[in-house]
ZAMARNU-662238 format. One line per field, with one value per atom (N, C-alpha, C, O): x, y, z. Coordinates in nm, 4 decimals. Last residue first. Example, Ala and Ser with C-alpha at 12.3 -4.5 7.8 and 13.67 -1.06 7.14 Angstrom:
east	[1.2850	1.3670	1.2900	1.3409	1.3190	1.2300	1.3200	1.4236] .
north	[-0.2250	-0.1060	0.0030	0.1138	-0.5690	-0.4500	-0.3300	-0.3319] .
up	[0.7080	0.7140	0.7870	0.8039	0.7800	0.7800	0.7800	0.8465] .
// end
This chain:
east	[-0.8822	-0.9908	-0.9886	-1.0849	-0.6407	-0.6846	-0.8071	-0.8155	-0.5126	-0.4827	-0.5411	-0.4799	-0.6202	-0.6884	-0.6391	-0.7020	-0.5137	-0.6413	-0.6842	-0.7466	-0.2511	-0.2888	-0.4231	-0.4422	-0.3048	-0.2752	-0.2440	-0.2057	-0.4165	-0.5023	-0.4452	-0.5143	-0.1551	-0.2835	-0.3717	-0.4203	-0.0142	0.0896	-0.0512	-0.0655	-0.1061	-0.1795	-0.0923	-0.0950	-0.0771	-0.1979	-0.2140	-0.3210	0.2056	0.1487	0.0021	-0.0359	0.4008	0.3314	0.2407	0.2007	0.6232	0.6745	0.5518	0.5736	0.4432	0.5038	0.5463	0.4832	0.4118	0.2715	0.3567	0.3197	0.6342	0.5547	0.4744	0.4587	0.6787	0.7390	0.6889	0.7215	0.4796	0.4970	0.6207	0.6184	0.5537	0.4451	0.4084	0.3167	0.8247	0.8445	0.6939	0.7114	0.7324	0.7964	0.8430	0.8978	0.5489	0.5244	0.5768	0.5229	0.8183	0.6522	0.5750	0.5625	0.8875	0.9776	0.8769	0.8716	0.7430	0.7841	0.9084	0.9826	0.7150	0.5683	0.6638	0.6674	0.9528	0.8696	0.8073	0.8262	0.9243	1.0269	0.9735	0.9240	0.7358	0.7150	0.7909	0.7522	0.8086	0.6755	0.6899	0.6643	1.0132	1.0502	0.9553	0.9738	0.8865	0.9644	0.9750	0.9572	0.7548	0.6275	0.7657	0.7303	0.8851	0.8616	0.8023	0.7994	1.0049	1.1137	1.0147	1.0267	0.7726	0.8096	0.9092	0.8750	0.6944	0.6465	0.6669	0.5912	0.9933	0.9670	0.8568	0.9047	0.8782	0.9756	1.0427	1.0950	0.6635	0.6688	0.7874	0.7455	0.7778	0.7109	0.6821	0.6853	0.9746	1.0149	0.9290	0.9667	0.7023	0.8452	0.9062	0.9025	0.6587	0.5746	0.6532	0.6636	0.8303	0.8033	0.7488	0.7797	0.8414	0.9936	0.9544	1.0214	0.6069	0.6524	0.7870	0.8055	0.6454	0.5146	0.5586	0.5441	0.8621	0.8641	0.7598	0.7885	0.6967	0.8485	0.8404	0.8235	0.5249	0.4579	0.5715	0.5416	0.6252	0.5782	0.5530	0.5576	0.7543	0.8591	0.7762	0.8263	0.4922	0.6137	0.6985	0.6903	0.4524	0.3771	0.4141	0.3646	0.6114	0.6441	0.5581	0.5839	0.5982	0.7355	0.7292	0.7930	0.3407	0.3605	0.4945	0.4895	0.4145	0.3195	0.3287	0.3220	0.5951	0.6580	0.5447	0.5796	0.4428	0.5579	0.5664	0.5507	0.2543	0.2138	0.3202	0.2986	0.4055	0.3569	0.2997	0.2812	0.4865	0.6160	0.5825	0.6430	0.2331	0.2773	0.4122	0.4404	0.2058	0.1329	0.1636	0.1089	0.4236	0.4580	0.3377	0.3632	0.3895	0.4588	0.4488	0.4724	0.1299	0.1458	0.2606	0.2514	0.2439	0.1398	0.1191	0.1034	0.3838	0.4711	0.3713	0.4492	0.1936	0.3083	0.3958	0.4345	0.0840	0.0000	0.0878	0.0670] .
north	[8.6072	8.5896	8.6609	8.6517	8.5531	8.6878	8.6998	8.8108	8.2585	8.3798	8.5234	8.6191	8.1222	8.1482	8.2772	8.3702	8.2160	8.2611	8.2718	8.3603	8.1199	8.2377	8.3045	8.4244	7.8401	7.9074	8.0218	8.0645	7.8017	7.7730	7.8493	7.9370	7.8474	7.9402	7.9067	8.0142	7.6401	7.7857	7.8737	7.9695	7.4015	7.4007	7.5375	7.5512	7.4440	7.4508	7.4482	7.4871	7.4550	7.5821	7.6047	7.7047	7.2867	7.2562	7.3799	7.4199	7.2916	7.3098	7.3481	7.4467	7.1641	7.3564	7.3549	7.4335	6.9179	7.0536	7.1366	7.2292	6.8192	6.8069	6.9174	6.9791	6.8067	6.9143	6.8921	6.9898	6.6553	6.7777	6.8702	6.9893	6.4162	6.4787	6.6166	6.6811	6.3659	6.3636	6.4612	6.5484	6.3357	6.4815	6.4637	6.5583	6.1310	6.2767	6.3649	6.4754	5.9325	5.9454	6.1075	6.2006	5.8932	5.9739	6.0098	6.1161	5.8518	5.9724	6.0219	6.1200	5.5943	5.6976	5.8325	5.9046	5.4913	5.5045	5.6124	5.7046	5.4760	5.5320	5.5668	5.6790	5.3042	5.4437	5.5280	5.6367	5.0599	5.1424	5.2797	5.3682	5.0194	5.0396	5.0989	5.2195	4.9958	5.0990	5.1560	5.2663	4.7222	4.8744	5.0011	5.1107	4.5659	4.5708	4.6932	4.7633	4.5887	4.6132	4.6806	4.7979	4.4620	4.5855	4.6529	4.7497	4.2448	4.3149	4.4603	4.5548	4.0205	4.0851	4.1916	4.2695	4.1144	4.1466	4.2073	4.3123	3.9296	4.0114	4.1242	4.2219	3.6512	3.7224	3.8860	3.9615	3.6052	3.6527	3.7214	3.8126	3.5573	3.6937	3.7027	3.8166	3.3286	3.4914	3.6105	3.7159	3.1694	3.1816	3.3179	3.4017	3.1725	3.2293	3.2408	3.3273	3.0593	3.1818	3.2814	3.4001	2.7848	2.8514	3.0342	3.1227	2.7398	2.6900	2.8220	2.9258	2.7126	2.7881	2.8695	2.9887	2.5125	2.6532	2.7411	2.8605	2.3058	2.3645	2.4828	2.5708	2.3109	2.3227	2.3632	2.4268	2.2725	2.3726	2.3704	2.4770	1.9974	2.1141	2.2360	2.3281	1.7866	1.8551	1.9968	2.0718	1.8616	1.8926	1.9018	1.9733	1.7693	1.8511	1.9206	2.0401	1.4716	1.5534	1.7062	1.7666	1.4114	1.4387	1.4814	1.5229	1.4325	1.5434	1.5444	1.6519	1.1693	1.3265	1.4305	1.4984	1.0023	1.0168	1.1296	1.1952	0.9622	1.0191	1.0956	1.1929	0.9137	1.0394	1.0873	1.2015	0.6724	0.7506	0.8934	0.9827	0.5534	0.5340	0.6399	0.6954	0.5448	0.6478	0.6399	0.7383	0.4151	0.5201	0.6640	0.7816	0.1719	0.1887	0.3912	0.4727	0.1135	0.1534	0.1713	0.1889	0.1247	0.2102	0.3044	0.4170	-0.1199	0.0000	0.1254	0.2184] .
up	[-4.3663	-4.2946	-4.1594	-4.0833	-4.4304	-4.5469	-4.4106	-4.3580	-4.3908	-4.2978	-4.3488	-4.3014	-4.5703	-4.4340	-4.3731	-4.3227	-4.8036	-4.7554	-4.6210	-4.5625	-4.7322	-4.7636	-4.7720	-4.7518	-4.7704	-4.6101	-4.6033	-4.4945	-4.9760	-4.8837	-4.8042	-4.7525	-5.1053	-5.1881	-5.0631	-5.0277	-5.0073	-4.9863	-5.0075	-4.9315	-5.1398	-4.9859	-4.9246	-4.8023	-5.3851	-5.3932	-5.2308	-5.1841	-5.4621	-5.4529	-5.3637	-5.3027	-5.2278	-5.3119	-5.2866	-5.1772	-5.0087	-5.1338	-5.2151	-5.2856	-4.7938	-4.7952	-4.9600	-5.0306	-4.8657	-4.8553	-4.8391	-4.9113	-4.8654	-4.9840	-5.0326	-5.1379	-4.6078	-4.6676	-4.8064	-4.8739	-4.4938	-4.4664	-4.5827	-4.6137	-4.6284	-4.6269	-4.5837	-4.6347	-4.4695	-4.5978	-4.6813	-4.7664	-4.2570	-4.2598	-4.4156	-4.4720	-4.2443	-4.1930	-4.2226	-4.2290	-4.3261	-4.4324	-4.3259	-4.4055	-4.0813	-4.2114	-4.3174	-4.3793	-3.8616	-3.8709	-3.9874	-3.9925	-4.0091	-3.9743	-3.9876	-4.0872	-3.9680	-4.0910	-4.1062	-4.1855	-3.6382	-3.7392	-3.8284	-3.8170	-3.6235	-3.5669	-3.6282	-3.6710	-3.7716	-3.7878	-3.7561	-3.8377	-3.5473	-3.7070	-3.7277	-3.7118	-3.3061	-3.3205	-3.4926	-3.5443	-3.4254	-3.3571	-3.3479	-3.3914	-3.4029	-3.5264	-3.5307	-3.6319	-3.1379	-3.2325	-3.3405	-3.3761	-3.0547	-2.9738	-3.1229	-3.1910	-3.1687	-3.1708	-3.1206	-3.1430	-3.0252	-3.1904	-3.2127	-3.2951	-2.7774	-2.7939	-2.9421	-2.9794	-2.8238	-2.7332	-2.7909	-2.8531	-2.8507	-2.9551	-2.9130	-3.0103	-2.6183	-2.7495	-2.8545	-2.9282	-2.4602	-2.4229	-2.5388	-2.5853	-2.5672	-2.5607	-2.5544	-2.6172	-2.5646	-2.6546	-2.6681	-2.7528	-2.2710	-2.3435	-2.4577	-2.5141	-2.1695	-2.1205	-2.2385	-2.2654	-2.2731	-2.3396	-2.2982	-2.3826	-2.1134	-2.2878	-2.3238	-2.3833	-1.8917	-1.9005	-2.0311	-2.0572	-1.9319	-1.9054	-1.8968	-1.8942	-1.9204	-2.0857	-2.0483	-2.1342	-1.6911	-1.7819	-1.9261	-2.0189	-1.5472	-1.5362	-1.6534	-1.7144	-1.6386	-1.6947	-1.6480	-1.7131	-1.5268	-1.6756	-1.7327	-1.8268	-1.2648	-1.3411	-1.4991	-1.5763	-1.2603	-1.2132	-1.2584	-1.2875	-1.3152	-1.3691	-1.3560	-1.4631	-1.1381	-1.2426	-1.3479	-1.4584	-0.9095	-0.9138	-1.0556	-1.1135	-0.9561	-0.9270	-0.9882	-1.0886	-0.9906	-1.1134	-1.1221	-1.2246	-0.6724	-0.8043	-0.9185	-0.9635	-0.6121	-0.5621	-0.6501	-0.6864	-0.6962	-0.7193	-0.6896	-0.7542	-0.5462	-0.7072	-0.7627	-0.8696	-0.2639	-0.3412	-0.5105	-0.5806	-0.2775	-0.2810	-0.3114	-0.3465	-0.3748	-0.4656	-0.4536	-0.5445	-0.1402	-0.1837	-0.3327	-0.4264	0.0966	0.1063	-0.0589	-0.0902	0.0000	0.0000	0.0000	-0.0780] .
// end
């Protein structure tokens, strides 16, 4: 009986040991994806702010939004 119980109680731990270790596994996977999304969200932000100022200076150069911001200011 002694020994039915430890063999039940081993099959416990090592139950218990392996689903720690997927739940490690499952943790480091996230943290990495995590991590690739952070990077990929800087690059974006970058971008963004070259496409803005690339867009901005489009509109100062360009006659048709120089003729708008001359009116407004006529008002």
């Amino acid at each position: 009986a002694v020994e039915a119980e430890n063999q039940v109680e081993l099959e416990e731990k090592t139950r218990l040991i392996n689903q720690v270790l997927e739940l490690q596994h499952t943790l480091e996977d996230l943290s990495a994806r995590v991590d690739a999304v952070k990077e990929e969200n800087l690059k974006l932000k970058s971008e963004n702010q070259v496409l803005g100022q690339y867009i901005e200076n489009l509109m100062s150069a360009s006659s048709v939004f120089q003729t708008t911001d001359t009116k407004s200011k006529r008002k």
